[in-house]
NUSE-999285 format. One line per field, with one value per residue (C-alpha): residue number from 1; x, y, z. Coordinates in steps of 0.2 Angstrom, whole numbers, plus 5000, padded with zeros to 4 digits. Example, Ala and Ser with C-alpha at 12.3 -4.5 7.8 and 13.67 -1.06 7.14 Angstrom:
// NUSE-999285
i	[1:2] .
px	[5062:5068] .
py	[4978:4995] .
pz	[5039:5036] .
***
This chain:
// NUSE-999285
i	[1:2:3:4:5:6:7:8:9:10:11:12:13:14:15:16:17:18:19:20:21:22:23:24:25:26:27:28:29:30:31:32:33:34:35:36:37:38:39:40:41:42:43:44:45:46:47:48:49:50:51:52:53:54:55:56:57:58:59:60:61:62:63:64:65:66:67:68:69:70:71:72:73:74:75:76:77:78:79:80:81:82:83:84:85:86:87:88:89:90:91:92:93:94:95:96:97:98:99:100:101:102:103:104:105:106:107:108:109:110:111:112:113:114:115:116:117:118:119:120:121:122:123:124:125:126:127:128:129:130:131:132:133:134:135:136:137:138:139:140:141:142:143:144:145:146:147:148:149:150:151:152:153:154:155:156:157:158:159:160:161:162:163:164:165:166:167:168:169:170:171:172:173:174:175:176:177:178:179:180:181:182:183:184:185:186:187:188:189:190:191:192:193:194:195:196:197:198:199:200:201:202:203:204:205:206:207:208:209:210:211:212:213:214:215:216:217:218:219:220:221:222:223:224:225:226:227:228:229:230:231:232:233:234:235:236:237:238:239:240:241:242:243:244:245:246:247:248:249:250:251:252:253:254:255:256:257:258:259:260:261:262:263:264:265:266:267:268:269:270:271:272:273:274:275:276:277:278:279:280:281:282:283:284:285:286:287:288:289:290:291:292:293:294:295:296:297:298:299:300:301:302:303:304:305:306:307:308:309:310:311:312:313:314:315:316:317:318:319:320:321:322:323:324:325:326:327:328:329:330:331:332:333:334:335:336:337:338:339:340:341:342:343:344:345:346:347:348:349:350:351:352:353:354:355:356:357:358:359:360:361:362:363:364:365:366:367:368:369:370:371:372:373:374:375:376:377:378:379:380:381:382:383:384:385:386:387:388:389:390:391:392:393:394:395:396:397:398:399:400:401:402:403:404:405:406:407:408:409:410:411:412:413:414:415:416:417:418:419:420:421:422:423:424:425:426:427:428:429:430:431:432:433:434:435:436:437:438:439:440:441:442:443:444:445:446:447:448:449:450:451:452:453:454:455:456:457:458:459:460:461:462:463:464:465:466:467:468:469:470:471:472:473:474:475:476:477:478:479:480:481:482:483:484:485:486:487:488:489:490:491:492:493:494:495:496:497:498:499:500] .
px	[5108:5091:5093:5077:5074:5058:5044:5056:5069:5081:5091:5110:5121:5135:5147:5145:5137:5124:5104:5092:5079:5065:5062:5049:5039:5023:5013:5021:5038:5043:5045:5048:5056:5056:5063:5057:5060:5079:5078:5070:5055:5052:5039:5039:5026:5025:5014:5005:4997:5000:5010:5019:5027:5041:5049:5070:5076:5067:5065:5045:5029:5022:5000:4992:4996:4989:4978:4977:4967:4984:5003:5013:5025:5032:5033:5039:5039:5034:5049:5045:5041:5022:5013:5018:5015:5011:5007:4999:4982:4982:4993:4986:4991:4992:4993:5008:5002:5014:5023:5015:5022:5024:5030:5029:5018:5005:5010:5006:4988:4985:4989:4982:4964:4964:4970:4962:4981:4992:5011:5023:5041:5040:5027:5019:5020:5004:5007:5001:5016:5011:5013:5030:5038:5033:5041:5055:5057:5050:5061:5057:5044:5049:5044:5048:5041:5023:5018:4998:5003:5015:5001:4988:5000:5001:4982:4985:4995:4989:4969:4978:4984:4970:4960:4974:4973:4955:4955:4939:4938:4956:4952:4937:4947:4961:4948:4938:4952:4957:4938:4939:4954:4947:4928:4925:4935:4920:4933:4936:4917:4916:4929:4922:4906:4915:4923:4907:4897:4913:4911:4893:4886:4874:4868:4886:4888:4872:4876:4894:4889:4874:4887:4899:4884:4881:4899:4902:4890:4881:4893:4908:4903:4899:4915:4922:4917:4918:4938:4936:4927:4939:4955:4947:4948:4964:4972:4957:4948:4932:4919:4925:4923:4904:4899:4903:4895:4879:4880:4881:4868:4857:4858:4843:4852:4865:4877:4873:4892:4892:4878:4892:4905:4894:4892:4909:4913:4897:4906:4922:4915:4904:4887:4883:4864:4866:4880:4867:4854:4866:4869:4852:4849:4864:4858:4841:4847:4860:4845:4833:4848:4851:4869:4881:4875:4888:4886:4898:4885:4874:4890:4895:4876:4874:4888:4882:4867:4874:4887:4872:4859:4847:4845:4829:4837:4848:4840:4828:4843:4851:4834:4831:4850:4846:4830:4840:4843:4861:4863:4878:4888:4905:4910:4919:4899:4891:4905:4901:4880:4886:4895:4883:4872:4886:4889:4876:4864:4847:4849:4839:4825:4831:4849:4854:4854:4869:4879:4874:4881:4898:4899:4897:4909:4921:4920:4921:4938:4956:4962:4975:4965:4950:4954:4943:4929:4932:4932:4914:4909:4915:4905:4889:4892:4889:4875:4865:4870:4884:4897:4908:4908:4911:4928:4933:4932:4937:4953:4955:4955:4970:4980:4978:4982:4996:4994:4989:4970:4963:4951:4937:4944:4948:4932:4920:4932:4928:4909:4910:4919:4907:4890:4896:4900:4920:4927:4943:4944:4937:4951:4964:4956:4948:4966:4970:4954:4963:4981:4976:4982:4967:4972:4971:4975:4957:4958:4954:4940:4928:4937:4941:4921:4917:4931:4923:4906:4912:4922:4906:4899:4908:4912:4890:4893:4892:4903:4920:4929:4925:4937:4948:4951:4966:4989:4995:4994:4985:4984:4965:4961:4950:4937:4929:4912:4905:4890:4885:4891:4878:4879:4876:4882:4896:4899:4917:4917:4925:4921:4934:4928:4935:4945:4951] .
py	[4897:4894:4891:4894:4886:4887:4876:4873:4881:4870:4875:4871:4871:4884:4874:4857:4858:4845:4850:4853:4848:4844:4851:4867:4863:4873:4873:4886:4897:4903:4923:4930:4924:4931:4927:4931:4927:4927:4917:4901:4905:4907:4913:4909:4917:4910:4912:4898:4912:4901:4910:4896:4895:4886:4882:4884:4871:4858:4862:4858:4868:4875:4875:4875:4887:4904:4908:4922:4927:4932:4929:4933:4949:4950:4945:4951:4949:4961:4965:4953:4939:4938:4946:4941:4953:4947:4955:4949:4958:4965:4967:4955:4953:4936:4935:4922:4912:4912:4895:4889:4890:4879:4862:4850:4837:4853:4859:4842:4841:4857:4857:4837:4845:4860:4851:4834:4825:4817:4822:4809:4807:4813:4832:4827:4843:4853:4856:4872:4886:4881:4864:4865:4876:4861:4849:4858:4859:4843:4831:4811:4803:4789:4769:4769:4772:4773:4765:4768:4786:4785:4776:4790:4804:4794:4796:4814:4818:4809:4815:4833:4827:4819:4836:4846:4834:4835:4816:4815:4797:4794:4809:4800:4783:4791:4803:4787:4781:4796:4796:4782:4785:4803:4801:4819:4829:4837:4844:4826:4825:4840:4836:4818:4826:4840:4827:4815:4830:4833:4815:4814:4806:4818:4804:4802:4820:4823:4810:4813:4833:4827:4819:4834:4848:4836:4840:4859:4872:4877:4894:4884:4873:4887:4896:4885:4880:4897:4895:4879:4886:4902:4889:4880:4897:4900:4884:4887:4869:4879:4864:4861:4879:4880:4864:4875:4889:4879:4870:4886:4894:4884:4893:4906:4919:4916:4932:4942:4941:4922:4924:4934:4923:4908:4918:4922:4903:4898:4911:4902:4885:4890:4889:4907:4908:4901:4914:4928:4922:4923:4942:4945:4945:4953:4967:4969:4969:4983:4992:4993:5000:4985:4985:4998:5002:4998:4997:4983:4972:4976:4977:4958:4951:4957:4953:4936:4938:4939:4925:4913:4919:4929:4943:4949:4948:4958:4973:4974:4976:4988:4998:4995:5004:5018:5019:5023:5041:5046:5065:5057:5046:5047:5049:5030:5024:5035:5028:5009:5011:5017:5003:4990:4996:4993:4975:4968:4974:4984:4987:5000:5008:5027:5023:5040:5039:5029:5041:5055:5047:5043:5058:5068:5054:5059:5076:5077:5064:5073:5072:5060:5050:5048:5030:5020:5033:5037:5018:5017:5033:5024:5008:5018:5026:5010:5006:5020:5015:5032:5020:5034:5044:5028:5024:5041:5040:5022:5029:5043:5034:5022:5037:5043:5025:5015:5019:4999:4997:4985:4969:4978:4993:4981:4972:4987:4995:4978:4981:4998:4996:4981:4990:5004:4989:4991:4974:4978:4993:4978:4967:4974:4973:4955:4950:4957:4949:4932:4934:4937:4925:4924:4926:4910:4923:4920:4938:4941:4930:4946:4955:4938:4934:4950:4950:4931:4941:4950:4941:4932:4947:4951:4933:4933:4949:4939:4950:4943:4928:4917:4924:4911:4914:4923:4919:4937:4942:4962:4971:4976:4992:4990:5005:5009:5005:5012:5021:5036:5033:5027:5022:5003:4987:4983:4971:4961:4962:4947:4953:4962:4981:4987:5002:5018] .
pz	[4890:4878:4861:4849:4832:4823:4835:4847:4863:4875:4889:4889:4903:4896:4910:4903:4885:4890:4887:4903:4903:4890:4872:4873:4858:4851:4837:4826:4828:4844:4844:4862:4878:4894:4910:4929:4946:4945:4932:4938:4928:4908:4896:4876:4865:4848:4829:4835:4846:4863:4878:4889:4907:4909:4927:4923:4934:4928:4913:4912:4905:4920:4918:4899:4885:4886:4870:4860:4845:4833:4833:4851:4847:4864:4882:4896:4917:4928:4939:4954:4943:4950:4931:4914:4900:4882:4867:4852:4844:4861:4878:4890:4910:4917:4936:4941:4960:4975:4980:4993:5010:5026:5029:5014:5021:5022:5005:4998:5006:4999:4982:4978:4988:4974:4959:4963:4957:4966:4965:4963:4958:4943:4941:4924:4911:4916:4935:4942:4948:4964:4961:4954:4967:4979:4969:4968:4987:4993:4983:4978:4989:4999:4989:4974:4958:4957:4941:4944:4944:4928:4919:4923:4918:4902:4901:4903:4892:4879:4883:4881:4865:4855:4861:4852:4836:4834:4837:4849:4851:4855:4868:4877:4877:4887:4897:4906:4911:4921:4926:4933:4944:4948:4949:4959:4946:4937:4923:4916:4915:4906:4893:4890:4886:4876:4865:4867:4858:4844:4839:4836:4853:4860:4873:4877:4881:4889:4902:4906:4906:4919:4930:4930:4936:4950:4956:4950:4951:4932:4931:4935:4920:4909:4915:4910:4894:4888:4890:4881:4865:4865:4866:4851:4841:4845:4838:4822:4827:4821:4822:4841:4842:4834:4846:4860:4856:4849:4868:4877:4867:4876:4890:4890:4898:4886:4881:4864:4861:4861:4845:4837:4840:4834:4816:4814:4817:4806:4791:4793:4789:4773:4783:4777:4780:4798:4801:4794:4804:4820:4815:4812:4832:4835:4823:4829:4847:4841:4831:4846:4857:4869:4865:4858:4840:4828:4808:4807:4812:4799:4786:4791:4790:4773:4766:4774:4765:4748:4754:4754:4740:4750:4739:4746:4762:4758:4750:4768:4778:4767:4769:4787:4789:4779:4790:4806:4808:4807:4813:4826:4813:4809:4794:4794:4798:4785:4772:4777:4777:4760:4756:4761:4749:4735:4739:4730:4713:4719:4737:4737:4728:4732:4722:4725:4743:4743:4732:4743:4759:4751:4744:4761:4770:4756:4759:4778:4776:4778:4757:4762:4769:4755:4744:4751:4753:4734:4732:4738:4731:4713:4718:4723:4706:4698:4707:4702:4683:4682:4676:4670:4684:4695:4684:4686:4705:4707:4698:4707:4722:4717:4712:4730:4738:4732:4715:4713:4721:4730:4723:4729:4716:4700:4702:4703:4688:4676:4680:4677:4661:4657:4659:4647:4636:4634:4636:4631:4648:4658:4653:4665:4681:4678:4675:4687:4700:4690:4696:4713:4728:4739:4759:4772:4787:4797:4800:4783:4781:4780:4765:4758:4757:4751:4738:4731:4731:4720:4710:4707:4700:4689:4680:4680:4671:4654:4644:4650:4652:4670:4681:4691:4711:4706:4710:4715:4733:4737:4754:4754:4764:4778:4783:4799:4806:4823:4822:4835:4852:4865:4880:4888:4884:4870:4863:4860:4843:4835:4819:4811:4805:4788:4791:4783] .
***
């Protein structure tokens, strides 16, 4: 039987009451559990957005968690046991190995040739399926206890460890060591030198890095650290995640989508004209139809812009959008060009062009489906100095939502009501902006940056009160943003679109 509470799941013998086995722990609370192979293997998926095998008998983690970008809903085995489902963001399939076969002494030889460890008495936690199946068959080995070995799984598990924790030093302390008993293991290389660059010593991580392409090929090394860098998302260690990128980016033949990756980190970590500048080549790569075109691109770099004071910046990429002919756009990318152009005063010198293209996105939208097309239509409005018409839309469009608007609506409503100089009208929605509870879900860092933009706005309005970062929590919509559909490459986009 397995009993799950909050971080946590043990097995229980029903029969005898007693626990098997060790605690299976992970970072955040434990959601789904799944059971395959007759019940002789386990999967747990948890918020912490890490899947994990587990080997029933024994009650030990079988390999290293799976990542994932958002919370694990479910899990499930195929009916064989060889593929595991899991859900999160997305469905993903995981290929399960096959045990081994053939006598043990075989078994042995072939499993310490592909893993470079040696198994012992005691399978340390992050044995492969393979691995564990052996160990399962095989039994103790004959002399005793082998300290050597017990001291190196220590090293293991504490190098995993410090890794987790951030704790780099700690990390390439324990990391020599296992060096040093397993010189030809090219991975303990690389993660010295991964840990070597997180704590500041470039020389450190240059030579160990050296020593590791001497033993693995420079696609096995990148391979690698591409996994590495997407784990450190996963668990949100976003400066582990930037230094992987930044390394990788190196690389000339370097992939467009890891200079997206690296502004999405750069954004979560406040270096907002670095992140611009990452999405710059992205945008001119996705203007000059090398990759899929996609407005969200251009959305996310100028709100960067903003973001980090680059005004000017701002105003030649909201021309250089309208620039692009749009016979092919969907009304979602017609609404967001029109949107970019209402994030910031003066995007453009043709201020009704704007006004038109929201006004056609809200006419080709279903009724019941037009708040946040009215809501840029209202904040367009403002921008072309129509404060009365932009209230009456902005209202319009809450009356058609929720009945309660988004930031985005209260804040573009206290302009409004501010440029036509009725501070009393404004009042509301800046209490409103004030009792707000900003979001720390990462997957609203875009709406949460575009909400302290304007925010920021409206408190250098001058005719109201400064206007705090607000207590209340609000659900802000999200609109859509692919462009006309090209063929070519595309782009994971790990930048999340605002959708209607």
């Amino acid at each position: 039987m397995l009993i799950a509470s909050g971080n946590s799941a043990r097995l229980w013998d029903i029969s005898t009451g007693a626990p098997i086995g060790p605690v299976w722990s992970h970072q955040g609370p434990i959601t789904a559990v799944a059971f395959g192979l007759a019940g002789t293997l386990a999967l747990t998926g948890g918020k912490d957005g890490f899947a994990r095998l587990w080997d029933v008998p024994t009650g030990l983690a079988i390999g290293p968690p799976l990542p994932h970008r958002a919370a694990i809903d479910s899990v499930a085995f195929r009916s064989d046991g060889r593929v595991a489902l899991t859900a999160a963001d997305a469905a993903r399939l995981w290929v399960l190995a096959a045990a081994e076969q053939g006598p043990a002494e075989a078994v042995v030889a072939r499993v310490e040739a592909r893993t470079g460890q040696t198994l012992h008495p005691e399978p340390e936690t992050f044995l492969t399926l393979n691995a564990m199946a052996l160990a399962r068959e095989s039994g103790p080995a004959a002399g005793g206890v082998d300290l050597a070995a017990r001291r190196r799984d220590w090293h293991v598990r504490q190098a995993a460890q410090a890794e987790w924790d951030g704790r780099w030093q700690a990390a390439r302390w324990h990391l020599g060591h296992l060096v040093a008993a397993r010189r030809r293991d090219w991975t303990l290389l690389a993660r010295r030198a991964r840990a070597a660059r997180a704590a500041g010593d470039a020389k450190g991580a240059e030579a160990d890095e050296g020593r590791a392409l001497a033993i693995a090929t420079r696609p096995e090394f990148l391979d690698w650290l591409v996994h590495a860098e997407y784990e450190a998302e996963a668990r949100r260690d976003w400066q582990a995640a930037r230094d992987d990128l930044d390394r990788l980016l190196v690389e000339q033949d370097a992939p467009l989508n890891l200079r997206l990756r690296r502004g999405t980190v750069r954004a979560r970590l406040g270096s907002f004209a670095d992140a611009a500048e990452d999405l710059g080549v992205v945008v001119a790569a996705s203007h000059a139809g090398l990759v899929a075109f996609d407005t969200a691109f251009d959305y996310h770099r100028a709100l960067l812009l903003i973001r980090a004071g680059d005004l000017e910046g701002y105003r030649a990429s909201c021309e250089a959008l309208l620039a692009i002919p749009r016979q092919n756009f969907r009304p979602e990318a017609v609404n967001l060009i029109a949107w970019c152009c209402a994030l910031g005063p003066g995007a453009v010198a043709a201020r009704e062009t704007p006004v038109e293209l929201a006004e056609a996105a809200v006419g080709a939208t279903p009724a019941d489906r037009r708040a946040p097309t009215l809501n840029t239509l209202g904040a367009v409005l403002y921008r072309a100095g129509k404060p009365d018409q932009a209230i009456d839309r902005l209202k319009e469009g809450i009356r058609r939502s929720d009945g309660q608007g988004t930031a985005q609506d209260w804040a573009f409503l206290a302009l409004a009501y501010l440029a036509r100089g009725d501070a009393e009208g404004a009042r509301p929605w800046i209490d409103r902006l004030a009792r707000r509870q900003p979001s720390t879900d990462p997957v609203q860092l875009w709406d949460e940056l575009e909400i302290e933009v304007l925010r920021r706005e409206v408190e250098a309005a001058g005719k109201a009160a400064p206007v705090p970062s607000g207590r209340a929590s609000c659900a802000a919509r999200r609109r859509g943003g692919t462009g006309q559909v090209r063929s070519g490459q595309v782009l994971p986009n790990r930048l999340e679109v605002r959708r209607s």
